[in-house]
C-alpha positions as CSV (number, residue, x, y, z in Angstrom):
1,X,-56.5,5.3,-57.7
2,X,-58.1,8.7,-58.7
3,X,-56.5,11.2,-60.8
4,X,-56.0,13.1,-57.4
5,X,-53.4,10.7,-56.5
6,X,-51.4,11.0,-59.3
7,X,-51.3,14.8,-58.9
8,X,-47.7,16.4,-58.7
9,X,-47.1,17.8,-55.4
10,X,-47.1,22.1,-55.0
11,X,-43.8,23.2,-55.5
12,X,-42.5,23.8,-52.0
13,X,-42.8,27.3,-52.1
14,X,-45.9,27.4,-52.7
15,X,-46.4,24.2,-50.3
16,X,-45.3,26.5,-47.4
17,X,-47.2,29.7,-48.3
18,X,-50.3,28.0,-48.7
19,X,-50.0,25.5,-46.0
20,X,-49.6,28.4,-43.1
21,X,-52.2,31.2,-44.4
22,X,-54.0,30.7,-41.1
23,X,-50.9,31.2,-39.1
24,X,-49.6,34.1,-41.1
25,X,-52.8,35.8,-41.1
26,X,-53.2,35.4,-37.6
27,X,-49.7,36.9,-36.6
28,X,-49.8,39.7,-38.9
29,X,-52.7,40.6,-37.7
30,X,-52.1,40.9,-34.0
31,X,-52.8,43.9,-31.8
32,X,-49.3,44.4,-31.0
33,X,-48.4,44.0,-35.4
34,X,-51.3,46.4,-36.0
35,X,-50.7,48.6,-33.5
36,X,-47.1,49.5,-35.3
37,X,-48.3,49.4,-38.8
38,X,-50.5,51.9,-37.8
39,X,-48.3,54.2,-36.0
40,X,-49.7,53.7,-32.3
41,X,-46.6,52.1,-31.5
42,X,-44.0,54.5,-29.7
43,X,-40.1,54.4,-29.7
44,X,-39.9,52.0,-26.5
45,X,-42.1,49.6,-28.1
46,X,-40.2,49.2,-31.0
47,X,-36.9,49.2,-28.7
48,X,-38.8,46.0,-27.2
49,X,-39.7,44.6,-30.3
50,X,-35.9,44.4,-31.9
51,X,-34.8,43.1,-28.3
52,X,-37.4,39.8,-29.2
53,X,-36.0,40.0,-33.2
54,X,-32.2,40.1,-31.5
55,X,-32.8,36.5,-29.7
56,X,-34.8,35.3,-32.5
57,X,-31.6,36.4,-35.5
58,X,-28.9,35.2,-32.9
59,X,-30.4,31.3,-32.6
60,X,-31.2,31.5,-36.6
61,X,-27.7,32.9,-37.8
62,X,-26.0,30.6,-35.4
63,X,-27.7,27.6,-36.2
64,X,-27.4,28.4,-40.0
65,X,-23.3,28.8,-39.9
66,X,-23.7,25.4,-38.0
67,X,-25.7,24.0,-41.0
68,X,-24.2,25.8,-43.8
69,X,-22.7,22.7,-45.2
70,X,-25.8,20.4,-45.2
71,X,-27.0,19.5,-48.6
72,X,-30.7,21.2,-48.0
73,X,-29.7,24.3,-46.4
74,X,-26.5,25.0,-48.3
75,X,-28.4,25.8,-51.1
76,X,-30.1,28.8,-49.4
77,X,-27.6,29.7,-46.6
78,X,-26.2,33.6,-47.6
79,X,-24.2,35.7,-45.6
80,X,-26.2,39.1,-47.4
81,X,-29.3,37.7,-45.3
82,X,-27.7,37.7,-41.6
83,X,-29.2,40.9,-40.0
84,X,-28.1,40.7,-36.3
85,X,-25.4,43.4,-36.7
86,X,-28.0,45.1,-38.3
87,X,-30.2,44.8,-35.4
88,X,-27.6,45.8,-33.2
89,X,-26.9,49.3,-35.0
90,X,-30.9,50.0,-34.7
91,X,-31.0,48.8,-31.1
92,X,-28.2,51.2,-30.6
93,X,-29.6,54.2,-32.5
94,X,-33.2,53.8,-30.9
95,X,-32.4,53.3,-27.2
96,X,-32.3,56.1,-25.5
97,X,-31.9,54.1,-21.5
98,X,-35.6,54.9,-20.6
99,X,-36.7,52.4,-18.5
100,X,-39.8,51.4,-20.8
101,X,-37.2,49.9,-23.4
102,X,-36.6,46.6,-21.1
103,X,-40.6,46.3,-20.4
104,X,-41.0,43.2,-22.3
105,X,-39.2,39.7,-20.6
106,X,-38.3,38.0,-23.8
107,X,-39.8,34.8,-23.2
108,X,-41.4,34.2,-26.4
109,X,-38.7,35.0,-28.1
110,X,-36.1,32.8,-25.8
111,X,-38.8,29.8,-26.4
112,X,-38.8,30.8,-30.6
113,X,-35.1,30.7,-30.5
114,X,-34.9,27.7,-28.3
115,X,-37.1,26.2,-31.5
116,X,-34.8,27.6,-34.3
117,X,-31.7,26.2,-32.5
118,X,-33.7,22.7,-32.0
119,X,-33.5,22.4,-35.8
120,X,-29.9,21.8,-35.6
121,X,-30.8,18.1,-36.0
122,X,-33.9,18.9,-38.5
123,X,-32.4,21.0,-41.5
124,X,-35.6,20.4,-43.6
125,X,-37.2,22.3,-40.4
126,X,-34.3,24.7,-40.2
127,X,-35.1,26.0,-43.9
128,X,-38.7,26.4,-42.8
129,X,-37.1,29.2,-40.3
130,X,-34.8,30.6,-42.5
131,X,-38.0,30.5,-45.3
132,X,-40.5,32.8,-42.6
133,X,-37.6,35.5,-41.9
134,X,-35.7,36.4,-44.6
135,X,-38.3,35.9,-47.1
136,X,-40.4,37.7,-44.4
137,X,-37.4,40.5,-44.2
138,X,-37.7,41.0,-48.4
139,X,-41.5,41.1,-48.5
140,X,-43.2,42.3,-45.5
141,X,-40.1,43.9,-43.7
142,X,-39.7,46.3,-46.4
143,X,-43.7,47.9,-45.6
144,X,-42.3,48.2,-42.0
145,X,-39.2,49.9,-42.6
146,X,-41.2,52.3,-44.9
147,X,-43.7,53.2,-42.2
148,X,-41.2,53.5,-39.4
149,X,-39.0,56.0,-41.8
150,X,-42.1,58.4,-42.2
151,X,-44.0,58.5,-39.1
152,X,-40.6,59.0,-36.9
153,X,-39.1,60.7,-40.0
154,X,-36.1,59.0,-39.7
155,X,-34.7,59.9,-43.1
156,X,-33.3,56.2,-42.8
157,X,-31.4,56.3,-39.6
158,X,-32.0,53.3,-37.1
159,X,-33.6,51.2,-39.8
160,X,-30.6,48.6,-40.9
161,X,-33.1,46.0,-40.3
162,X,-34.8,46.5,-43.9
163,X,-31.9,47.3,-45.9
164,X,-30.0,45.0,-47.4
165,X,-27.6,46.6,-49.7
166,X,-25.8,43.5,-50.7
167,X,-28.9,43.0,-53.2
168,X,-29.5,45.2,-55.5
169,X,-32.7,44.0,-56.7
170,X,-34.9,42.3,-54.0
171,X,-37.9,41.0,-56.3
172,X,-34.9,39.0,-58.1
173,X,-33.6,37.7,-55.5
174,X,-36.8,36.5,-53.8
175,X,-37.5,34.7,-57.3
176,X,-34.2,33.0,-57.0
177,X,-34.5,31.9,-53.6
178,X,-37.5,30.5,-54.4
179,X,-36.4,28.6,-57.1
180,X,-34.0,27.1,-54.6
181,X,-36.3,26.0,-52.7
182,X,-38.4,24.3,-55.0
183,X,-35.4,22.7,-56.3
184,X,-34.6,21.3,-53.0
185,X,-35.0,17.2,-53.5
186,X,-37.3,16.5,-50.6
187,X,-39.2,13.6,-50.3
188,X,-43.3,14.3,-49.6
189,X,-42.9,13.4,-45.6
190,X,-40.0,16.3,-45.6
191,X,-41.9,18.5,-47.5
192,X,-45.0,18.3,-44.8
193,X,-42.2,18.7,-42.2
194,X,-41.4,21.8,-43.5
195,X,-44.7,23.1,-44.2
196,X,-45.4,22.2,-40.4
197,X,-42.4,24.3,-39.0
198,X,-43.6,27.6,-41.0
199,X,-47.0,27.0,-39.2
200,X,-44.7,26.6,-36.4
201,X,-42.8,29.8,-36.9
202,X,-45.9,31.8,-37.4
203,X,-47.4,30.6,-33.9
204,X,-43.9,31.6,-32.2
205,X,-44.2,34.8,-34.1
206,X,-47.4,35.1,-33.0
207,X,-46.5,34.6,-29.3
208,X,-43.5,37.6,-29.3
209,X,-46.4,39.7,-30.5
210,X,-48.8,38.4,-27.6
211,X,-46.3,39.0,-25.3
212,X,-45.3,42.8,-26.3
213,X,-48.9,43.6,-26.3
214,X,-49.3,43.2,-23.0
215,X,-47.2,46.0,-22.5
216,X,-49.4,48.2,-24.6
217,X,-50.4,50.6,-21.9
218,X,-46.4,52.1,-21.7
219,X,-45.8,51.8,-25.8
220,X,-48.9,53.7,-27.1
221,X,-48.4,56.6,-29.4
């Protein structure tokens, strides 16, 4: 036995952030992803891309009330994190019935959702899920409400998405979730289950993108 073996295990936190680099660098760096960071995304795209983030929130919401009592995901299950009425109030103050807005199908984000609500049966894999978005929403999200605020100088309006005004400090809250989730009692086979549901939730990610950018040609700036 080498000193290796006896080595604690990475906190799962850390587990999952390190365990789906390639994944998260891959989807957050997709044409579609860059294309809106850098402001070459116009107002039908981003119509499109909260339709795909609607089907996504619905299947993850749903199946977390459904698993709000289990042992795992109790202990990170919070009401302040559901954003689908959120979604909704953006949806309805950046439609404006142009036919562009319903360009994109959906069916990568039908399949993600179909994955998120698969977990029903899996709560170590259902916290991976909850893990990618709302820690996504508090980290990430944040730079793409920002950007969205100044280049359509939205002086806030139609970006719910990235508020959360239940927290009052973010950074503190992101610390305590992820003290929860290192806390969580999971044995090493869990722990790899989850890790391999991020990477999971990175490629589905990954594939909503893929599918708006093919509708690049009607969405550019």
């Amino acid at each position: 036995m080498t000193v290796l073996d006896n080595a604690p295990a990475a906190p799962l936190s850390v587990a999952m952030r390190e365990g789906s680099q390639a994944q998260h660098s891959a989807a957050e760096s997709s044409t579609f992803i860059s294309d809106l960071m850098g402001g070459r995304i116009n107002e039908a795209g981003y119509v499109n891309y909260l339709r795909s983030l609607r089907a996504v929130y619905a299947a993850l919401e749903e199946t977390g009330r459904a698993l709000a009592a289990d042992p795992l995901v109790s202990r990170l299950h919070d009401p302040v994190l559901d954003r689908l009425s959120a979604i909704d109030a953006d949806l309805a103050a950046w439609s404006t019935g142009a036919e562009a807005e319903q360009a994109c199908e959906g069916r990568a984000a039908v399949e993600y959702a179909e994955r998120i609500r698969w977990t029903l049966d899996h709560p170590v894999r259902y916290v991976a899920h909850h893990y990618t978005r709302y820690l996504g929403d508090l980290s990430g999200g944040q730079a793409i409400g920002r950007i969205l605020d100044r280049d359509f100088a939205r002086d806030g309006h139609g970006l719910a998405l990235y508020r959360f005004e239940s927290i009052p400090k973010i950074k503190t809250y992101k610390d305590v979730y992820r003290a929860r989730l290192d806390g969580l009692d999971l044995a090493p086979a869990q722990q790899a289950e989850a890790v391999a549901e991020v990477q999971q939730a990175f490629s589905h990610n990954q594939s909503v993108f893929a599918e708006l950018a093919t509708h690049l040609d009607r969405f550019a700036r």
